[in-house]
Every structure is written in structure tokens, then in C-alpha cells.
C-alpha positions in Angstrom: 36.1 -29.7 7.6 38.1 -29.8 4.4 37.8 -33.5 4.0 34.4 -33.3 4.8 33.3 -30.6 1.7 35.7 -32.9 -0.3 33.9 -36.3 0.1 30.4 -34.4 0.0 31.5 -32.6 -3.0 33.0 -35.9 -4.8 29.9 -38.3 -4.0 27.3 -35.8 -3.7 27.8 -32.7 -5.8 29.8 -33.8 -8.4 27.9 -37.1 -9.5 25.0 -35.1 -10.0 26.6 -32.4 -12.1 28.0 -34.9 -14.5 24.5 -36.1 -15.3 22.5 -32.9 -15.5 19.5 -33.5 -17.0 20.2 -37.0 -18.2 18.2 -40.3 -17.4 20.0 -43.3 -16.2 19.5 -45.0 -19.5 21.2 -41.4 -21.0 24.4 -41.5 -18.5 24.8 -45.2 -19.1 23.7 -46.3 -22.4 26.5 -44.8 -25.1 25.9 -41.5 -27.7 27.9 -40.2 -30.6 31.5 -39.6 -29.8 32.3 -41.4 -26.6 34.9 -43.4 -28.1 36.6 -40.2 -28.6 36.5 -39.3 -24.8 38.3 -41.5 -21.8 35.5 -42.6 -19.5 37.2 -40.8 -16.5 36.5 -37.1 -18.6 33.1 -38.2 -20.1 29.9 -36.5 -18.5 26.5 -36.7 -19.7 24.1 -33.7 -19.8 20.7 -33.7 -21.6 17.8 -31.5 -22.4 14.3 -33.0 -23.8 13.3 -30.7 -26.7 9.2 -31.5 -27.5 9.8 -31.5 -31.0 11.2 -34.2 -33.8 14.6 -34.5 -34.3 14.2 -33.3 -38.2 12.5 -29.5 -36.6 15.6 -29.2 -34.2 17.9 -30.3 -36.2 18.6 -27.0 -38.2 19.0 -24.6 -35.3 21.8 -26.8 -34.0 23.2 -26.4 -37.6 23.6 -22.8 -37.2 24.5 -22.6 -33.9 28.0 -21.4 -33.0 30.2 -18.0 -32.9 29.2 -15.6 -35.3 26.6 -18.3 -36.6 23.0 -18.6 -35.0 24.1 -18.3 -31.4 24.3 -20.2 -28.6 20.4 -19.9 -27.7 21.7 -19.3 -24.3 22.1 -15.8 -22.6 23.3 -13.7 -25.4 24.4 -10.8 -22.6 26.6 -13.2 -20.9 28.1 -14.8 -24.0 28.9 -11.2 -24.9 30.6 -10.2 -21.8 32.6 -13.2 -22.3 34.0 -12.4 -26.2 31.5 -15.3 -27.7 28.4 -13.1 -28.4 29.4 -12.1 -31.8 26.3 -13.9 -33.7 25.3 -13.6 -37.4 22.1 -11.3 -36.2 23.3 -9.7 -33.2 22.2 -12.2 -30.9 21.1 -15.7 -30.7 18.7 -16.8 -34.0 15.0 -16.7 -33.8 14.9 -18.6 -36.9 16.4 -20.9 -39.4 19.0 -19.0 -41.3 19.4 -21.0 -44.8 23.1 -19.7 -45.5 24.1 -21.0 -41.7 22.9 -24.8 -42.6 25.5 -26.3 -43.9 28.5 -28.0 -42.0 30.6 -31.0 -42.7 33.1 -33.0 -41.0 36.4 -30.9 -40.3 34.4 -27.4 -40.5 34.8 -25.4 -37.5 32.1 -24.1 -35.1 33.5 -21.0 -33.8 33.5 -20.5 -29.9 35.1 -17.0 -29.9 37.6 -15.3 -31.7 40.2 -17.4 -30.0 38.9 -20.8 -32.1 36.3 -23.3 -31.8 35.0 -26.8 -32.4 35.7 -29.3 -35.3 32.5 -31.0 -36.2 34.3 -34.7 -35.9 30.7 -36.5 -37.3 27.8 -35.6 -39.0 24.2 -37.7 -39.2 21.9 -35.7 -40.2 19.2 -35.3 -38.2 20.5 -37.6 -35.2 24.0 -36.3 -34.4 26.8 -33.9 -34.6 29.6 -34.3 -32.6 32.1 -31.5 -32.1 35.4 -31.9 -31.0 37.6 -29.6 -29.0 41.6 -29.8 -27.8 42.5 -31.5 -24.8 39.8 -34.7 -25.1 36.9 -32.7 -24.7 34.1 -33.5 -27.1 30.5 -32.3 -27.0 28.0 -34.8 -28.9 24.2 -33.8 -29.5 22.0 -37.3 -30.3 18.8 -36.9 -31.0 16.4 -39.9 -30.0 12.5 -39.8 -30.6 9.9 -40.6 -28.0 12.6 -41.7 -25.2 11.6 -39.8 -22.1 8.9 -36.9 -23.2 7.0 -39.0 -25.5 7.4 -38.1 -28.8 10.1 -35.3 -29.4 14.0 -35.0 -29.0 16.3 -35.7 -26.2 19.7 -33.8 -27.2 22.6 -35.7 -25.0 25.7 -33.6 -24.6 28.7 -35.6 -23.3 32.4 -34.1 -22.5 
């Protein structure tokens, strides 16, 4: 039964949360900062934002630990210890003194530390890098699977 869940898990499960929400062409094609991951670590997850890179591109700019927010579920990244946002919870709009970053700053996680933005292209990718191998890249791409708008990779 064990080695059952185990295979199911590792050729079923598992595959398909290392690509969530990612095309083919997404998973295998390369984004910003997989040189800076082994392949054996890296995993590909995407969300397709209807909007131009250039209109998305400052709310990733602010986002982070007592920055803009996560845009995520601001009740869960309080119980956790990273809720702690600029406005109380996650941005509902472009806060000018949040939109500046540069390579080497840090992007808070909690008040235990955070990310180092390792590259910076304005408006098609920040990569943030984290201890132990783990990086999390954002590319933005126009018109790839929604038509016109963004598709925001992450990869760890």
C-alpha cells in the first residue's frame, strides 16, 4: 500500500504540482533565474494576468513583508507572522514610495528575513533569491497563452 501512494504520488501527484498553472512551453522553455536553481529543485508555476506587463509590473514592485502584500490571503499570512503590510493588508493600489527595488535589496518574507532581488528588468522580470537554492522568478511575456496580457512564471 505504501509503495503504491509512493509511485502514485511521484508520477501522478507530484509532476503536476511542479507545473501548476504552467503550459508545456512554460515548464520547458527557460525564465529568469534558472541558472541559479539545479534542475532537480526547479518547478514551474504560472498565473496569466489579462493585463500588460508595464500595468502589473508595479504591484509586483511593492509586494513583499511590510510592503504591498502578498495579494494572497491576508488572514492566513497573518496567522503565520508575514501579514504585516504597509496598509494593513494586501495593496489595493500602487503605492509610489513601495516602487523602488534594486539588485541586493531585500523583499521581506516575515520578521525572520526575506528575499534578495538577484535581477531586475523592468517590466519583464524580477528574480528573488532565497537560502538553500530556492529562487522565485516572475517573467512577464505578452500575448503567450491569454492573448494579449501577462503570464507571470514562478520557478523554485
Amino acid at each position: 500500500m505504501l509503495v503504491a501512494a509512493v509511485v502514485a504520488y511521484s508520477g501522478v501527484v507530484r509532476p503536476r504540482l511542479r507545473a501548476w498553472g504552467a503550459s508545456r512551453d512554460e515548464v520547458g522553455g527557460a525564465l529568469p533565474g534558472d541558472d541559479l536553481v539545479p534542475d532537480r529543485y526547479r518547478t514551474t508555476h504560472a498565473v496569466t494576468i489579462a493585463s500588460p506587463p508595464a500595468d502589473v509590473w508595479p504591484w509586483l514592485m511593492q509586494m513583499g513583508y511590510r510592503r504591498g502584500g502578498w495579494y494572497s490571503y491576508d488572514r492566513l499570512e497573518r496567522a503565520i507572522g508575514a501579514g504585516d503590510f504597509a496598509e494593513g493588508g494586501s495593496a489595493r493600489r500602487i503605492v509610489p514610495e513601495l516602487q523602488q527595488l534594486a539588485v541586493g535589496d531585500k523583499v521581506g518574507l516575515s520578521e525572520a528575513g526575506g528575499l534578495t532581488v538577484a535581477r531586475l528588468q523592468p517590466p519583464r522580470s524580477l528574480v528573488l533569491h532565497y537560502r538553500m537554492d530556492l529562487i522565485t522568478a516572475g517573467a512577464a511575456t505578452e500575448g503567450s497563452r491569454a492573448g494579449p496580457g501577462l503570464d507571470l512564471g514562478l520557478c523554485a
